[in-house]
C-alpha positions in Angstrom: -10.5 -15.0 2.2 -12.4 -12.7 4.8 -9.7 -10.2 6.8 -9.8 -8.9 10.0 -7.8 -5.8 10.3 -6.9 -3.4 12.8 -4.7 -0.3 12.9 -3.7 2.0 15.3 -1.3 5.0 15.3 0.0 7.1 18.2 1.9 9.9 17.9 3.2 11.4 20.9 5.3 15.1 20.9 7.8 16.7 23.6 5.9 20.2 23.2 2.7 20.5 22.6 1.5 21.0 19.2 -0.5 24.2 18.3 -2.3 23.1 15.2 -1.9 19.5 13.2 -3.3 18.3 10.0 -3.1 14.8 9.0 -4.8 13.4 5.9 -6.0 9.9 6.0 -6.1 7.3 3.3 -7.4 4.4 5.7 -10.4 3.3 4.5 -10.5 0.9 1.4 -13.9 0.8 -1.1 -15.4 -2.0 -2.8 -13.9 -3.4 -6.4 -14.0 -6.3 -8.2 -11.3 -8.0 -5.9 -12.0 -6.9 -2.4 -15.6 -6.5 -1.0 -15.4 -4.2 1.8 -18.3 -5.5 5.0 -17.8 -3.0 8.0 -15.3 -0.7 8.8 -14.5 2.7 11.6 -12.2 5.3 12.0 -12.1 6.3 15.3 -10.4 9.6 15.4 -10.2 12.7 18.0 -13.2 14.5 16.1 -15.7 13.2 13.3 -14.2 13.8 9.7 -16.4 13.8 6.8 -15.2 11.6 3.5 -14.4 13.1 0.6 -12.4 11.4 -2.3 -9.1 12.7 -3.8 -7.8 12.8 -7.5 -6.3 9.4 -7.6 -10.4 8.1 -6.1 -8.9 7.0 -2.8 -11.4 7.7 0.4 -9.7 10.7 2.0 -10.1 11.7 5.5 -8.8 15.5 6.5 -8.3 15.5 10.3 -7.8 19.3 11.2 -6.6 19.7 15.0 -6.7 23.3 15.8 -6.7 22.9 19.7 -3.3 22.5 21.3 -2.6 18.4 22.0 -0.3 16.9 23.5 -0.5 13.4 21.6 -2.9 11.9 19.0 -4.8 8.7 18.4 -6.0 7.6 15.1 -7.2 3.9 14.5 -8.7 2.1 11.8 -10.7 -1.3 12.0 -13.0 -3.5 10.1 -13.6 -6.6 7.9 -12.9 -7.1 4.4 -13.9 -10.3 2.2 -11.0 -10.8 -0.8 -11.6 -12.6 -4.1 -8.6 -15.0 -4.1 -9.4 -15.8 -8.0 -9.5 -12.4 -8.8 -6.0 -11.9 -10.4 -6.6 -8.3 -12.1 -9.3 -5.4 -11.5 -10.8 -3.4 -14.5 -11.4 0.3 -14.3 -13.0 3.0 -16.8 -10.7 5.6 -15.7 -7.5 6.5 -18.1 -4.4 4.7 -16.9 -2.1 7.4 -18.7 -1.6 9.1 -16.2 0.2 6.7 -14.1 3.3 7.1 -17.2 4.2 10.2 -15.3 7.7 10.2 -13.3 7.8 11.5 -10.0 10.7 12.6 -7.9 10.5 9.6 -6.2 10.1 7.2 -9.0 12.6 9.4 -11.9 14.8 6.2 -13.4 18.3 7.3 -14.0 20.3 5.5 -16.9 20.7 2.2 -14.3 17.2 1.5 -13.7 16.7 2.1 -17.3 19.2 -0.5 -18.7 18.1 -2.7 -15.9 14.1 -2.6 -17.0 15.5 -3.6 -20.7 17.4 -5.9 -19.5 14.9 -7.7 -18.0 11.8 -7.6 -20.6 13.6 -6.7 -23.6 10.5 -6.0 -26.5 8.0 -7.9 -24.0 5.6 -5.7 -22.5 3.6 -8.2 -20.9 2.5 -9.7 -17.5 5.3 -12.4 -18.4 8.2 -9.8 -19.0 6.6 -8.2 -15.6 7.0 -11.0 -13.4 10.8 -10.9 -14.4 11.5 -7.7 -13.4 9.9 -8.2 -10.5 11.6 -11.2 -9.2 15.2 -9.2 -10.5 14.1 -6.4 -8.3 13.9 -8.2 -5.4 16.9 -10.2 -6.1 19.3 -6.7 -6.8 17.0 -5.1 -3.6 17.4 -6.9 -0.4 14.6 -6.2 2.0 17.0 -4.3 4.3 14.7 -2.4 7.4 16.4 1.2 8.4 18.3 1.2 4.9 16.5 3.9 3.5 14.5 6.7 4.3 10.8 7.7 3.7 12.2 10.9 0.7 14.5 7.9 -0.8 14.3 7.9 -4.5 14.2 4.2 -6.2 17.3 5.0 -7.8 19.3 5.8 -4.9 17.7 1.9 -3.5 18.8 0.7 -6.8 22.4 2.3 -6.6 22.3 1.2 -2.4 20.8 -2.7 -3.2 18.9 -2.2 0.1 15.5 -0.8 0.7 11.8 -1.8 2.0 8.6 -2.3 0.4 8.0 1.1 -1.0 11.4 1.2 -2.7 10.7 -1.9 -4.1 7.8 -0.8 -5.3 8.9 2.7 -6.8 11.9 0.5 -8.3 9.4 -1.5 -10.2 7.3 1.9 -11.3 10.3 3.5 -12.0 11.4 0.5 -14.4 7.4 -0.3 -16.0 6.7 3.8 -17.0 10.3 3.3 -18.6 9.1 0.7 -20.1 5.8 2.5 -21.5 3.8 0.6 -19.1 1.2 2.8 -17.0 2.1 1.8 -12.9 0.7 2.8 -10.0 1.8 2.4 -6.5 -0.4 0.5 -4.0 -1.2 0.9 -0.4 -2.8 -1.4 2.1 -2.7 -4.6 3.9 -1.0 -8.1 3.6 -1.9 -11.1 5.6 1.0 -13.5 6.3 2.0 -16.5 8.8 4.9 -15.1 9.4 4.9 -12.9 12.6 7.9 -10.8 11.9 6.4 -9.5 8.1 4.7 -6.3 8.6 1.2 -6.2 8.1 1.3 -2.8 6.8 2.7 -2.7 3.3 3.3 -1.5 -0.9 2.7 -3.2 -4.1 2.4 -2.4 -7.5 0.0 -2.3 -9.9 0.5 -2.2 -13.9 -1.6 -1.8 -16.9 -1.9 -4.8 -19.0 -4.6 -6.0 -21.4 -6.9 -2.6 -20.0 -7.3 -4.1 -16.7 -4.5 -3.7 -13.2 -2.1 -6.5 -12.1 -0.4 -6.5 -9.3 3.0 -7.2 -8.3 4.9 -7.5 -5.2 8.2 -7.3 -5.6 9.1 -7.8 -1.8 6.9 -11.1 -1.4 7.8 -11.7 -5.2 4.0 -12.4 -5.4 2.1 -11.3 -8.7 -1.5 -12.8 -7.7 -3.0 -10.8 -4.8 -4.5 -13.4 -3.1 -4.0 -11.8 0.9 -3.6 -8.1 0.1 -6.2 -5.6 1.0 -5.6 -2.4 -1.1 -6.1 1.1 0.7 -4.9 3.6 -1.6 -3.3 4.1 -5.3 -1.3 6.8 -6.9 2.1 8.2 -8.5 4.2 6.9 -5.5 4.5 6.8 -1.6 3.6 10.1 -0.9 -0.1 10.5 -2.6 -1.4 6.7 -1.6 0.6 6.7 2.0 -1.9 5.9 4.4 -1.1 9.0 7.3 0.4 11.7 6.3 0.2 15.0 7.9 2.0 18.6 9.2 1.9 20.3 12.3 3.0 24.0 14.0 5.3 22.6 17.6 5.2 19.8 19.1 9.3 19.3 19.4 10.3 16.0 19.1 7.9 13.2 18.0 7.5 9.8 18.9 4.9 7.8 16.3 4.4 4.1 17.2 2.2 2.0 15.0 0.4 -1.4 15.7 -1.0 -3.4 12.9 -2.5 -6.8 13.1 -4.3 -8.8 10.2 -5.9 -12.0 10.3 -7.8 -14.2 8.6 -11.4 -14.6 10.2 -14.3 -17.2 9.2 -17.5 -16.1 7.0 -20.8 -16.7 7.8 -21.0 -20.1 5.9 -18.0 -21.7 6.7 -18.8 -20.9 10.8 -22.0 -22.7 10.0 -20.6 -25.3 8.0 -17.3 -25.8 10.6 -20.0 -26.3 13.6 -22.5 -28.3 12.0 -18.8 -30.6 11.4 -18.3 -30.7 15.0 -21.7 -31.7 15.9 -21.8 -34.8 13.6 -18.6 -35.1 15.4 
């Protein structure tokens, strides 16, 4: 499946700002699931890449004029490997056992990730604790905040994607399991799912499966990924701090679609000629 995506963020402030800093994870890199054929960042000034510890494309946008609002966007076309179900990587996964503040099980989520694989530490055992999440998390916009822990979504049964997903980190590193979280795109037909969204990622058999506890989806067939790492706040895709400004106002505007490759364009008009 070949993806069409385009991302736009606005951020607009009372005051003006002095200085802002935003760092970027908005640009995805080829793998064995995703291959990646154009893509821009349009931003206020050019930003050279660099990549960060986890080996996500960084982009450090440094504003040191005063601004009154600021434009980021992010565009581009990505081909996806619908039989791809897990990617392999040469890097240690051990790393993703560590807890973070925002992924620290308490005794609950601990009981609960036992509960629901037992011995089993496979893709199997996985799956179930996935689809428990989401059945003991309802998808519940405004229920949480962005500094929510997954055990306070856990003890509150209501969160978004990125609780789900440090619910399901939270319960896999419990488990022994190396998990990562996951940020990036999903392509769906219905208009009201945002496009924007968090999955997860575990370590079985040395290679990466993914599991999305909010579509309950563990083959990746319409994700794009953008960025891994411990939890939200290393893998988010803006993230940034600023000196004034009052007040701000962010809107965001994502839209992803499936567009036609080469071949099949050629194929679908050479159907309408015979036609």
């Amino acid at each position: 499946m070949r993806l069409s995506i385009s991302h736009d963020t606005t951020y607009h402030y009372d005051d003006q700002v002095r200085t802002s800093i935003q760092y970027l994870r908005l640009t995805p890199h080829d793998s064995e699931r995703q291959h990646v054929l154009n893509w821009q960042l349009n931003l206020p000034r050019p930003v050279r890449a660099q990549l960060d510890p986890f080996g996500n494309i960084l982009h450090v946008l440094t504003m040191d004029e005063p601004h009154d609002d600021l434009i980021i966007s992010a565009s581009g076309e990505v081909d996806i490997d619908e039989h791809c179900e897990a990617e392999h990587d040469d890097q240690s996964a051990y790393p993703y056992l560590r807890f973070t503040r925002l992924t620290q099980p308490d005794e609950a989520l601990r009981e609960f990730a036992h509960q629901q694989c037992n011995s089993h530490r496979d893709r199997d055992a996985l799956i179930r604790l996935m689809n428990a999440l989401s059945e003991r998390i309802v998808y519940t916009p405004g229920s949480t905040k962005v500094d929510s822990s997954a055990a306070e979504a856990f003890a509150g049964k209501s969160g978004v994607c990125q609780d789900h997903t440090h619910a399901f980190l939270a319960c896999a590193r419990s488990l022994g399991i190396p998990a990562r979280y996951v940020s990036g795109y999903i392509y769906t037909e219905d208009a009201g799912h945002l496009a924007s969204h968090a999955w997860a990622e575990a370590w079985l058999s040395d290679a990466w499966y993914s599991f999305d506890v909010t579509n309950g989806l563990s083959r990746p067939e319409r994700h794009l990924k953008l960025a891994v790492g411990l939890d939200y706040l290393d893998a988010c895709p803006v993230r940034g701090m600023r000196r004034g400004g009052g007040v701000e106002q962010m809107h965001a505007k994502v839209l992803v679609s499936p567009t036609l490759s080469q071949s099949q364009s050629q194929g679908q008009s050479q159907g309408q000629t015979q036609q």
